[in-house]
C-alpha positions in Angstrom: -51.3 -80.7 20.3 -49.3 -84.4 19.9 -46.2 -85.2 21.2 -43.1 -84.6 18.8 -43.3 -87.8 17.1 -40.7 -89.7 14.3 -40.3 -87.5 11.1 -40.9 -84.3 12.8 -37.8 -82.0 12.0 -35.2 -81.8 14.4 -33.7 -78.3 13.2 -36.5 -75.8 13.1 -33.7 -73.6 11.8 -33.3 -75.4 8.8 -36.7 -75.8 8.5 -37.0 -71.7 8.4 -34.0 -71.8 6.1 -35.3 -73.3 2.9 -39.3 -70.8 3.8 -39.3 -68.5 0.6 -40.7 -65.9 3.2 -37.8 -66.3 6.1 -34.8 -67.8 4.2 -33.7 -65.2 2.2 -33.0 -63.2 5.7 -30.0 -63.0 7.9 -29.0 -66.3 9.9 -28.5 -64.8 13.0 -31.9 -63.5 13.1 -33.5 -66.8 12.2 -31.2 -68.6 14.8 -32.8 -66.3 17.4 -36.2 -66.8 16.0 -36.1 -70.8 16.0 -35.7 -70.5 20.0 -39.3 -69.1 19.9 -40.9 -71.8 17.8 -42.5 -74.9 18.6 -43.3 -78.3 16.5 -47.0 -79.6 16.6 -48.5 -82.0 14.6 -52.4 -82.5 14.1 -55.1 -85.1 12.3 -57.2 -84.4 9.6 -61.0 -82.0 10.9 -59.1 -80.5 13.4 -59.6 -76.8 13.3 -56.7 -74.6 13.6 -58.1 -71.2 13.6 -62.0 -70.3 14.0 -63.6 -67.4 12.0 -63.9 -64.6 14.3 -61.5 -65.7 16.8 -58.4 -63.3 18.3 -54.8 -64.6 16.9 -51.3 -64.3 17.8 -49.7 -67.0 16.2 -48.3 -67.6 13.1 -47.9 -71.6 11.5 -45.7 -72.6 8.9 -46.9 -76.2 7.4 -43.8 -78.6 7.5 -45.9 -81.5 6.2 -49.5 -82.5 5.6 -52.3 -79.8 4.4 -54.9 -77.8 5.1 -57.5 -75.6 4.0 -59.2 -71.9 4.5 -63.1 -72.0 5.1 -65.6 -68.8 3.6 -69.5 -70.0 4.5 -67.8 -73.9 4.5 -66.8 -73.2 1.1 -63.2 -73.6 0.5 -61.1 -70.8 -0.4 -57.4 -71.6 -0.4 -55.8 -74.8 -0.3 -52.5 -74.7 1.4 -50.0 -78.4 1.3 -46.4 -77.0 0.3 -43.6 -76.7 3.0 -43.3 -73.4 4.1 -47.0 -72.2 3.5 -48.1 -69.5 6.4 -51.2 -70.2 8.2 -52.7 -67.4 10.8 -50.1 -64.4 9.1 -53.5 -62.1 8.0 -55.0 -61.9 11.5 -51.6 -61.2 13.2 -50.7 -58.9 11.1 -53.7 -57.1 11.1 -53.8 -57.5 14.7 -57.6 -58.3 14.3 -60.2 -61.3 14.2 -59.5 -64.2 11.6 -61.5 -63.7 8.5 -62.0 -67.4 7.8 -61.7 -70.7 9.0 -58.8 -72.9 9.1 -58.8 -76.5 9.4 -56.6 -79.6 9.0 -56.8 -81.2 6.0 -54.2 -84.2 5.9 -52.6 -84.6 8.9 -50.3 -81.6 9.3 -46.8 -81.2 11.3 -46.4 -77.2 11.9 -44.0 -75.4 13.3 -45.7 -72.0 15.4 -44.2 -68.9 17.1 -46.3 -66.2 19.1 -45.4 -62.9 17.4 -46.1 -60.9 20.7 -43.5 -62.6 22.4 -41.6 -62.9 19.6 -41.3 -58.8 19.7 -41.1 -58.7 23.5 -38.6 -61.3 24.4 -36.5 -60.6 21.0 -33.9 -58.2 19.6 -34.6 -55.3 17.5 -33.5 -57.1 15.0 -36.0 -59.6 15.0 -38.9 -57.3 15.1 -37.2 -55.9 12.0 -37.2 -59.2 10.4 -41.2 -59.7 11.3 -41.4 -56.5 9.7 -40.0 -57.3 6.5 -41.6 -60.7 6.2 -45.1 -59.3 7.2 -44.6 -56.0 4.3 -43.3 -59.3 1.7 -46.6 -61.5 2.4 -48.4 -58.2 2.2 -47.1 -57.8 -1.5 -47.8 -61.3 -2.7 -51.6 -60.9 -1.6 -51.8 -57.9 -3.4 -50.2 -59.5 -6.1 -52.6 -62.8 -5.8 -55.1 -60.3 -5.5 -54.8 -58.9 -8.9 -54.2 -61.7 -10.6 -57.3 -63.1 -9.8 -58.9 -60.2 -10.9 -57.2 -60.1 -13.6 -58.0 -63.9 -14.4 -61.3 -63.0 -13.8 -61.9 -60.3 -16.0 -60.7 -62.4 -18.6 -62.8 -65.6 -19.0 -65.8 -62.9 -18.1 -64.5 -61.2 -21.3 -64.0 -64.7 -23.7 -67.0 -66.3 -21.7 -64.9 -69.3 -21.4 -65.8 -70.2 -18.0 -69.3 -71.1 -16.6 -71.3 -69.4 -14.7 -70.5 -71.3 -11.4 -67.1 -70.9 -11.9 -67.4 -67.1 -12.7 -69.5 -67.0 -9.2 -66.9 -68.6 -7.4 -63.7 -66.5 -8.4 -65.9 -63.7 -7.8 -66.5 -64.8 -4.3 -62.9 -65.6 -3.8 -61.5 -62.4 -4.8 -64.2 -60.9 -3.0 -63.4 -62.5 0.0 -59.5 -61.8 -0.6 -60.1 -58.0 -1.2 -61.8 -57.9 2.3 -58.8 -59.4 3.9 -56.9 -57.2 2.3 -58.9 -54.3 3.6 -59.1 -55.0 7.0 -55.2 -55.5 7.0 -54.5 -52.1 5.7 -56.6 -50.9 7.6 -55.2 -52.5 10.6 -52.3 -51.5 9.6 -49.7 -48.3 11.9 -47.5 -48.2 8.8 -49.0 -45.9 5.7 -49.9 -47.7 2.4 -50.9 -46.5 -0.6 -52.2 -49.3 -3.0 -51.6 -48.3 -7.5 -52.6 -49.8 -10.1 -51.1 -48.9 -13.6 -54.1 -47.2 -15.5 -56.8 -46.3 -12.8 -54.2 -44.7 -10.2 -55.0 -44.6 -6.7 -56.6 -48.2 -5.7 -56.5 -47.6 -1.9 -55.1 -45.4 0.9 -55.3 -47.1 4.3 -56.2 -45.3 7.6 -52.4 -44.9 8.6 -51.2 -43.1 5.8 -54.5 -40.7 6.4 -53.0 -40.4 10.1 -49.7 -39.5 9.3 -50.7 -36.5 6.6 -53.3 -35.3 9.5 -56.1 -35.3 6.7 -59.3 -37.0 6.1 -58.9 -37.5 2.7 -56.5 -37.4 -0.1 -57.1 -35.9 -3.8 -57.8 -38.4 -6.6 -55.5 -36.3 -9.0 -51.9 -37.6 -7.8 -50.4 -34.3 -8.9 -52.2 -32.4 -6.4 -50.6 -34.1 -3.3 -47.9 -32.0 -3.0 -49.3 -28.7 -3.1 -52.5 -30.0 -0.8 -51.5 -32.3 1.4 -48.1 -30.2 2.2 -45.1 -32.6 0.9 -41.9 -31.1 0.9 -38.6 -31.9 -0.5 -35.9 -32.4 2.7 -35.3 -28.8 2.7 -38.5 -28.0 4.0 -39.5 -25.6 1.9 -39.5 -26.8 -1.6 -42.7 -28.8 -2.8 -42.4 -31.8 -3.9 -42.4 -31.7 -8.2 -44.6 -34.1 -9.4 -42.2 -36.2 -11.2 -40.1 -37.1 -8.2 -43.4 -38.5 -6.2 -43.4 -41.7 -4.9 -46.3 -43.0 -6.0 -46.1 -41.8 -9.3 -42.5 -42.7 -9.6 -44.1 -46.2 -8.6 -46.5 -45.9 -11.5 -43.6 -45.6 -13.7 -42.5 -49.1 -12.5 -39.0 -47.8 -11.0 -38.3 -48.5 -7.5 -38.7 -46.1 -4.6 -36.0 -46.8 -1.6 -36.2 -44.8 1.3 -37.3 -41.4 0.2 -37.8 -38.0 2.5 -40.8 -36.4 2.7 -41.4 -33.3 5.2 -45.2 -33.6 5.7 -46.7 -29.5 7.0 -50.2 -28.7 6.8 -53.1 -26.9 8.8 -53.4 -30.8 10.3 -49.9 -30.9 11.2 -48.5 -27.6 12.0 -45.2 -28.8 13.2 -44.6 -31.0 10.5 -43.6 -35.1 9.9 -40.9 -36.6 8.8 -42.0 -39.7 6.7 -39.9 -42.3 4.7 -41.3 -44.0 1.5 -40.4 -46.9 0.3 -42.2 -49.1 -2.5 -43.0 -52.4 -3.9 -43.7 -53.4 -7.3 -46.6 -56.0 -7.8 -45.6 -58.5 -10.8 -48.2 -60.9 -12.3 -47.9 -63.4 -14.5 -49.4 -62.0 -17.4 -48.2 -60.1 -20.6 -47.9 -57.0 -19.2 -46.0 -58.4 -15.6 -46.7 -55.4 -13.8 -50.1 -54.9 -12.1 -49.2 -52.5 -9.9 -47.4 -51.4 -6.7 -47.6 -50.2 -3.0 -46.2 -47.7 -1.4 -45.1 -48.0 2.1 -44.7 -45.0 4.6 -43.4 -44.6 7.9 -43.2 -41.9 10.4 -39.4 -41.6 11.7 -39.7 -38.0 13.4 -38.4 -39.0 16.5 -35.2 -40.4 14.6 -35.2 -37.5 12.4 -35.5 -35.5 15.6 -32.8 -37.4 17.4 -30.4 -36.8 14.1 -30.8 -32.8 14.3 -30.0 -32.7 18.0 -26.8 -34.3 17.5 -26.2 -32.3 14.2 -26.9 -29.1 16.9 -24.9 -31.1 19.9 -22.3 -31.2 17.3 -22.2 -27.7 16.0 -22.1 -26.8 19.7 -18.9 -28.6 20.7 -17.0 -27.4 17.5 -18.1 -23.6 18.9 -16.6 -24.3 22.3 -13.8 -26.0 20.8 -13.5 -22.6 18.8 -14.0 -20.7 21.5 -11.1 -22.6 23.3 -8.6 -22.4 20.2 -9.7 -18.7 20.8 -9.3 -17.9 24.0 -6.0 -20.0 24.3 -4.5 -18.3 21.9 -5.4 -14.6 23.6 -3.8 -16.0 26.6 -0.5 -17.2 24.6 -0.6 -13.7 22.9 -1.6 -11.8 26.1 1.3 -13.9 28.3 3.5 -13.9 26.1 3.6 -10.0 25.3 5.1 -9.2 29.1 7.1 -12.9 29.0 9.2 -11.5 26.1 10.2 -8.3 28.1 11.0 -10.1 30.8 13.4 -12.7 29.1 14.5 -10.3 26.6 15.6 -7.5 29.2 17.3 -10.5 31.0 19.0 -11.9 28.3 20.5 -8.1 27.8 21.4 -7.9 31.3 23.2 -11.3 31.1 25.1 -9.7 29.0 25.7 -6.6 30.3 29.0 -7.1 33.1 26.8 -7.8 36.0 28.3 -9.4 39.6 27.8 -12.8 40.2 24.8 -12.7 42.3 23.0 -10.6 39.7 24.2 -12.7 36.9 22.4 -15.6 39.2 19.3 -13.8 39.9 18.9 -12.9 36.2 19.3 -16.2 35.0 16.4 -17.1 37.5 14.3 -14.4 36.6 14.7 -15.2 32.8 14.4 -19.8 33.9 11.0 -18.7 35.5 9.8 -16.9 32.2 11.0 -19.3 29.7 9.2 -21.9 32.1 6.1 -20.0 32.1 6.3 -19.6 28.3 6.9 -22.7 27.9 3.6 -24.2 29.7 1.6 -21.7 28.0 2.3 -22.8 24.5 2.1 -26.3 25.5 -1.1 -25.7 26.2 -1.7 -24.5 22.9 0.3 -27.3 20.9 -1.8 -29.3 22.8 -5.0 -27.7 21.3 -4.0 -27.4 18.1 -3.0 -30.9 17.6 -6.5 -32.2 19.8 -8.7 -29.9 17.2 -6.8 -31.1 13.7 -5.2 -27.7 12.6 -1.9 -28.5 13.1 0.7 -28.1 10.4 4.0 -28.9 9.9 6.8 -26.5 8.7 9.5 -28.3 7.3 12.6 -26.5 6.8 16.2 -27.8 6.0 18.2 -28.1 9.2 21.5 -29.5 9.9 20.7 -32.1 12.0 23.9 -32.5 14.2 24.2 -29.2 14.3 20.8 -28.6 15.7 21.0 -31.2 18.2 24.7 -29.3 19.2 22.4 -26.7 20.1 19.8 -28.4 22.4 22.5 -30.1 23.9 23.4 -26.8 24.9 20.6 -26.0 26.4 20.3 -29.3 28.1 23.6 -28.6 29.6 22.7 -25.1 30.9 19.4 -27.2 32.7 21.1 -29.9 33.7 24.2 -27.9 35.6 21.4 -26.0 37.0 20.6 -29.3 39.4 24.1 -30.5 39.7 23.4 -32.9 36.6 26.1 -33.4 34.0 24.7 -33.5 29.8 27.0 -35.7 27.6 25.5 -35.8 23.7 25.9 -39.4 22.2 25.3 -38.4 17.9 27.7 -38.5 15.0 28.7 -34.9 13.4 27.9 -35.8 10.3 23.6 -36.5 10.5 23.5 -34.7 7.6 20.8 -32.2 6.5 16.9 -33.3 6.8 13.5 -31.3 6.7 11.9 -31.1 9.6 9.7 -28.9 11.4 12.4 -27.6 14.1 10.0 -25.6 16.3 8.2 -29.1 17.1 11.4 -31.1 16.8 12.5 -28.4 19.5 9.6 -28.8 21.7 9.7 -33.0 22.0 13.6 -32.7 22.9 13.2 -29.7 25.6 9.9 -31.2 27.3 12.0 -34.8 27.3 15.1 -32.7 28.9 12.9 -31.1 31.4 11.3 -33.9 32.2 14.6 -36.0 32.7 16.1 -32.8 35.0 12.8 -32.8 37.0 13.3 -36.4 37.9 16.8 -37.0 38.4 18.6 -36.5 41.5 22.1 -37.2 40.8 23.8 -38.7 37.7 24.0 -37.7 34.0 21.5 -37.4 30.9 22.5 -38.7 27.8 21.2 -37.3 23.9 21.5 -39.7 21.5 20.6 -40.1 17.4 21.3 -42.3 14.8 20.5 -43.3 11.6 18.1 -46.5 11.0 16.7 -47.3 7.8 13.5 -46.0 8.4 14.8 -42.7 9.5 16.5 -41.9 12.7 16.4 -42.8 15.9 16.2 -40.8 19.3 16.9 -41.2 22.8 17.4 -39.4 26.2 18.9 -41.3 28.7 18.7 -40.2 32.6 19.7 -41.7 36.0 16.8 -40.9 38.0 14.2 -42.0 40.0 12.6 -44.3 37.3 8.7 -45.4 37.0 7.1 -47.8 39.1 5.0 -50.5 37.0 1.9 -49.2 38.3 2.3 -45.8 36.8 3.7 -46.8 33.1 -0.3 -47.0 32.1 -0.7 -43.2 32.7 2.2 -42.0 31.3 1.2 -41.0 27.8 -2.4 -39.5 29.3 -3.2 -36.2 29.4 -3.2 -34.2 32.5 -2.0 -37.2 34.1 0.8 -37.7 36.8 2.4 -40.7 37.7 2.2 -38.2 41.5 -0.9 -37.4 42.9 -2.5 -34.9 45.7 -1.2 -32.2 47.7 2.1 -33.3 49.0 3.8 -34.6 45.6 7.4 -34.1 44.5 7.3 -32.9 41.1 5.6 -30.3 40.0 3.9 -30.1 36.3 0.6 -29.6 34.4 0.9 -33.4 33.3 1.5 -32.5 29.3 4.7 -33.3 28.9 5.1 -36.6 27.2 1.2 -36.8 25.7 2.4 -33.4 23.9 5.2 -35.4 22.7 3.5 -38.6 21.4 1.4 -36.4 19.1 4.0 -34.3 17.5 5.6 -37.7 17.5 3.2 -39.0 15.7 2.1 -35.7 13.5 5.6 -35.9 12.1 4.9 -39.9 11.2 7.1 -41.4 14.0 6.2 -43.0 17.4 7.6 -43.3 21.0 8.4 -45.6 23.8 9.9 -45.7 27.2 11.5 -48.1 28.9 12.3 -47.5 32.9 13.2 -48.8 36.2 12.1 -47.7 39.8 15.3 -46.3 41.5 18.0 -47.4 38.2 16.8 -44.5 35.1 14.4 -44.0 32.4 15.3 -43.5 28.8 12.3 -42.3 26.5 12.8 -43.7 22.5 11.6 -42.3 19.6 11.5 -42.8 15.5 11.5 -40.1 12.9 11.2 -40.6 8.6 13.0 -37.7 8.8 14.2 -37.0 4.6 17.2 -35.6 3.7 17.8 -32.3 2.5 20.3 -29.8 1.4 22.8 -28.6 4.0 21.4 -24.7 4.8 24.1 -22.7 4.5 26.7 -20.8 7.2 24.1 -18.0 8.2 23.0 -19.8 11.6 26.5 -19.8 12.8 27.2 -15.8 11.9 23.6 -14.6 13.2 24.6 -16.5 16.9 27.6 -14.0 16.8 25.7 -11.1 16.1 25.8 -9.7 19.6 29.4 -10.3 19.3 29.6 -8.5 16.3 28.3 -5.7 17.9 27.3 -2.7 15.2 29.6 -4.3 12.7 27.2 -6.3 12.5 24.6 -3.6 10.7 27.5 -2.5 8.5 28.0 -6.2 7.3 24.2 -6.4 6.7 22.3 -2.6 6.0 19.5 -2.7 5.9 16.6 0.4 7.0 14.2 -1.3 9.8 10.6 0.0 10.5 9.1 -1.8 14.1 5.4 -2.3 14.0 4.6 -2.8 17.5 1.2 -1.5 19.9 3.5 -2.6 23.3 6.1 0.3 24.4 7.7 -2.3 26.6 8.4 -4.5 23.3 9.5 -2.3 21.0 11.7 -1.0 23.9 13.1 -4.6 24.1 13.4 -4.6 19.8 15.0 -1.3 19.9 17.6 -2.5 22.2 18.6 -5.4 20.9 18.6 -3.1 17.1 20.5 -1.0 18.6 23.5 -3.7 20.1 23.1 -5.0 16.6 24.0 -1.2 14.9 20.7 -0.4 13.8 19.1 2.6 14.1 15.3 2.0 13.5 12.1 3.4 13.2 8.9 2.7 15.2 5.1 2.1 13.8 2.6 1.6 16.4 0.4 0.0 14.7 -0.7 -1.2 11.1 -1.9 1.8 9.7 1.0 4.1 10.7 3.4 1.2 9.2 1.9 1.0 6.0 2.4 5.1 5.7 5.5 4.6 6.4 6.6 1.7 3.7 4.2 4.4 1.7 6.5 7.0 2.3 9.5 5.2 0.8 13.3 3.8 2.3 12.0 1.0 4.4 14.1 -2.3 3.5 12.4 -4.6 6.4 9.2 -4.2 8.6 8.9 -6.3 11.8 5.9 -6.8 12.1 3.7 -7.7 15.2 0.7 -9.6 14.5 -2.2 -8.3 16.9 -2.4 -4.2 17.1 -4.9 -2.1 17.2 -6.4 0.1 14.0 -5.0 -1.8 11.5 -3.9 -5.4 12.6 -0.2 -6.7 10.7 -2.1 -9.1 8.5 -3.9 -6.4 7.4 -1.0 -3.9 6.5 0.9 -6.7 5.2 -1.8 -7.4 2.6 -2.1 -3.7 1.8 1.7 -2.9 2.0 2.8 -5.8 -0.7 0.0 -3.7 -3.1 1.6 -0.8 -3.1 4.4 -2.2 -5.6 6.4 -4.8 -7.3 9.1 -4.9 -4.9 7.8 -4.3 -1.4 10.2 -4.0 1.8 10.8 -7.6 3.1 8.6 -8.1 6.2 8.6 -10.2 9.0 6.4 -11.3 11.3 7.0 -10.9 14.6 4.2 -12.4 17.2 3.4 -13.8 20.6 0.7 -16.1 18.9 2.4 -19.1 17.8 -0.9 -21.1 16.0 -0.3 -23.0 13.0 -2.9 -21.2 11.0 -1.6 -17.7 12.0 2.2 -18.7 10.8 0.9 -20.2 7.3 -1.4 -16.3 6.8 1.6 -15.4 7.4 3.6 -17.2 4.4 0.5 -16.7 2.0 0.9 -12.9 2.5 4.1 -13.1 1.5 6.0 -12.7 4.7 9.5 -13.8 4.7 9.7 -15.1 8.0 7.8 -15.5 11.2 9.4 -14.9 14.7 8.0 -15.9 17.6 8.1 -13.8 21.2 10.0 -14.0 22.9 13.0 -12.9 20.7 15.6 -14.5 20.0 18.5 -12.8 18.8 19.7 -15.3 16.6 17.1 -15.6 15.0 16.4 -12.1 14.6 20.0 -11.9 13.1 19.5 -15.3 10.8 16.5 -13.3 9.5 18.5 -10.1 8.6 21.3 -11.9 7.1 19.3 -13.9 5.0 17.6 -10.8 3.8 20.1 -8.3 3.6 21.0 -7.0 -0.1 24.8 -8.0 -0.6 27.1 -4.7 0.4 28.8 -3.4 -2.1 32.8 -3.6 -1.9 
């Protein structure tokens, strides 16, 4: 080799840029590549590449010349920039066929295509790839020309005899390279010309079918050889093969083929891919070659994360499942338990018992309350959360969680002032979620404040409206802001924290938050307050009318309140202890009603005639209340109003609910109110 000498190029980059076989490729990869090349210059005799010698490397002439040696007759003549020297015998991975030697004085660049593979990216062995499969083409393409040329002076006997003799020996000589590369080659090949068919099917392609031999008649392939479409099963038609799709000059790109057979009896996965062969004769086609390569592993790899997949959705099903038992299960005993304690509340107790009862019923709603966090949580984590918009005043509504704020707060010695207008106006919103943000802010601020007061606050922005909570409490150091909007995480760690919680709180807010199209922020201090922000597009509606206000008096009302609103209730509930609790509060309300323990014995009784409104619990045994509901708004045109009545609280249960036909759909535990709201909004008008 000589020393890099003047006129030797200093950007073997550029140099690979403006090669018709590299330049057409991505920059980055021939950036990388240009760090494995070297520049070498040589005088004229000097012999590249002996015949029969082992060959790694592959040239690319900058300048100068050189010529390829058969029996010291000269085959090829190679002098343009860019020509490949050594490519045949690296990519066959075998001897060199012929001799190369200097013919001018040559400047080369050279790279070693084992290291090239070793040292470089995947992406550069990619590139080898499709440079090797390109300069495969074009020889096949030389290749017929030259017989093609051939064939015709033999035919118009317009060349001598000599020179007839010496394209025979040269496309002899290039057919044999040919051969030994595709039979050198991993990759299957399958070599067409357009009238006789099948020219050649290299020792790779025989490999990957597990046969010894193919059939001459194309047509037969699929039904021998075992090639199926990607369902597995199917043959592949004859139309839709590659090669003969090939034959038909259009373009095969990345085709499936299941390959099963007595050779292979747990099948292959193989990808097709072809190349047309252009000439530049009349006809410009001369043929094709279909590539194949084996990609079971990735194919493989694909179905175990199709099955890892299918796995994880079953456990998250699993979970939706089993979370919502619990939530049903819990919340069946929970709604005695609060229920019975709201009617003791209001049944004259002493002051201690009024106390102890409002414990017993803070412990249940907290329970509750953690328990259908926990499903929120799910729901919104698994994407089957929808929102209910309904009307709703909005000052009104945040009247009434200030009310509850103020019943917490005075619980810890806290004082609740509200910090909205009157006059919000009415919006749409989903006021279960809208609910469950506020009271999980509120119960945080409580939880966390020693002294001082919490502050509610709304107003309108132009985007929507604008929330806020406001406490003087213990604040958030700056090193535990980052986990605040985590799940399961706590600014508190170990055994001997402060606060108590499962660490759902404000993550379960930023995702109804953000279900709803707003977003949420805090701002705090350590020691001076927190006060938690957040935006809603909340759209205005029409103000819902004056029935909220008369179903919070109903206990107040007292039986008047069934003669204002008549109406002939059936129960449909499995759990004495609930209907119990429902009969009670029906009966405070006036109402005399019957009991169906579960679906079937409900829809007998609608059969029966004189039922106005069926609450109706979800989950019983026999006949569940989806199922009655169905069957009971068959029986006629104008079925008793129903209303659901359940401890499950999912999404998808509430909207089978409203595709049923269901008027309404209660939650456990009750609520009187809305119990009442539910009546009065379906009670016929009494007659004066």
């Amino acid at each position: 080799m000589l020393p890099k000498g003047e006129g030797l190029p200093a950007n073997i980059f550029e140099v690979l840029k403006t090669s018709k076989y590299f330049g057409r490729y991505d920059s980055a990869c021939l950036s990388e590549l240009a760090k494995f090349c070297q520049v070498e210059s040589y005088p004229s005799a000097h012999i590249l590449l002996d015949e029969g010698a082992q060959n790694h490397d592959i040239f690319m002439i900058v300048s100068g010349s050189a010529q390829v040696l058969s029996n010291e007759e000269q085959i090829i003549f190679l002098d343009r920039p860019g020509d490949l020297l050594g490519e045949v015998s690296v990519i066959s991975d075998g001897p060199t066929a012929a001799r190369v030697e200097v013919k001018d004085p040559i400047t080369l660049i050279r790279f070693n295509e084992p290291q090239v593979r070793l040292e470089g990216s995947p992406s550069l062995g990619d590139l080898l790839d499709k440079v090797f499969l390109d300069i495969l083409t074009e020889k096949l393409r030389r290749t017929t020309n030259k017989a093609q040329r051939y064939e015709g002076a033999k035919k118009a006997l317009l060349k001598s005899k000599r020179e007839l003799a010496d394209t025979e020996l040269s496309l002899n000589t290039q057919r044999d390279i040919l051969d030994a590369v595709l039979r050198s080659m991993s990759e299957g090949a399958v070599v067409l010309e357009p009238n006789q068919g099948i020219f050649q099917v290299n020792e790779g392609f025989l490999k990957m079918l597990g046969q010894p031999s193919v059939p001459a008649d194309l047509t037969e392939w699929p039904r021998v050889l075992g090639l199926y479409l990607s369902d597995q099963t199917t043959h592949i038609p004859a139309n839709r093969l590659p090669m003969l799709t090939a034959l038909r000059g259009e373009l095969v790109a990345n085709m499936e083929i299941f390959v099963k057979n007595p050779g292979l009896p747990e099948g292959r996965w193989l990808l097709a891919t072809s190349r047309l062969l252009e000439t530049s004769g009349e006809d410009g086609l001369s043929g094709s070659v279909v590539m194949f390569h084996d990609y079971t592993q990735k194919k493989n790899e694909e179905a175990a994360l199709i099955l890892a997949k299918q796995e994880a959705e079953e456990q998250a099903r699993l979970k939706t499942n089993f979370l919502s038992m619990i939530t049903h299960e819990l919340g069946t005993p929970l709604n005695v338990v609060i229920g019975m304690s709201d009617l003791l509340l209001s049944a004259g107790l002493g002051a201690d018992e009024i106390s102890q009862t409002r414990a017993i019923k803070n412990a249940g709603e907290g329970l509750l309350t953690m328990v259908r966090n926990l499903l929120e949580y799910n729901q919104l984590e698994t994407g089957h959360a929808l929102l209910n918009l309904q009307p709703t005043n909005l000052s009104q509504f945040l009247e009434g969680i200030s009310g509850l704020g103020q019943q917490l707060a005075g619980i810890e010695g806290l004082s609740f002032e509200p910090d909205f207008a009157n006059d919000l106006g009415a919006v749409n919103t989903d006021r279960k979620r809208l609910t469950l943000v506020l009271m999980n802010l509120i119960h945080n601020s409580v939880k966390f404040s020693k002294a001082g007061t919490l502050t509610l606050g709304c107003k309108k922005e132009a985007y929507g409206f604008l929330f806020s909570l406001r406490d003087q409490g213990v604040g958030i150091e700056d090193s535990g802001k980052h986990n605040l909007f985590k799940p399961f995480e706590q600014v508190e760690k170990g055994l001997n924290r402060k606060y108590q919680g499962i660490g759902l709180g404000l993550i379960l807010c930023k995702r109804v938050i953000e279900l709803m199209g707003g977003k949420i922020w805090i701002e705090s201090t350590a020691g001076v307050g927190t006060e938690v922000f957040f935006t809603l597009p909340l759209k205005h509606a029409i103000d819902p009318n004056a029935n909220r206000q008369k179903a919070q008096a109903a206990l107040a009302m007292g039986v008047g309140f069934a003669k204002a609103y008549p109406m002939n209730i059936l129960v449909a509930e499995d759990s004495k202890a609930n209907a119990l609790l429902i009969s009670k509060v029906l009966g405070k309300m006036g109402y005399q009603n019957e009991l169906a323990i579960n679906g079937l014995e409900a829809l007998e009784r609608v059969r029966a005639g004189g039922i106005d409104l069926v609450l109706m619990d979800i989950q019983m045994p026999v006949m569940d209340g989806l199922e009655s509901t169905e069957k009971i708004m068959g029986l006629s045109a104008t079925p008793p109003s129903i209303v659901a009545l359940t401890a499950n609280s999912e999404d998808q249960v509430r909207k089978r609910c409203q595709d049923l036909g269901m008027k309404a759909c209660l939650t456990k535990p009750l609520r009187v109110d809305q119990l009442a709201e539910a009546i009065i909004n379906l009670a016929p008008p009494v007659k004066s």
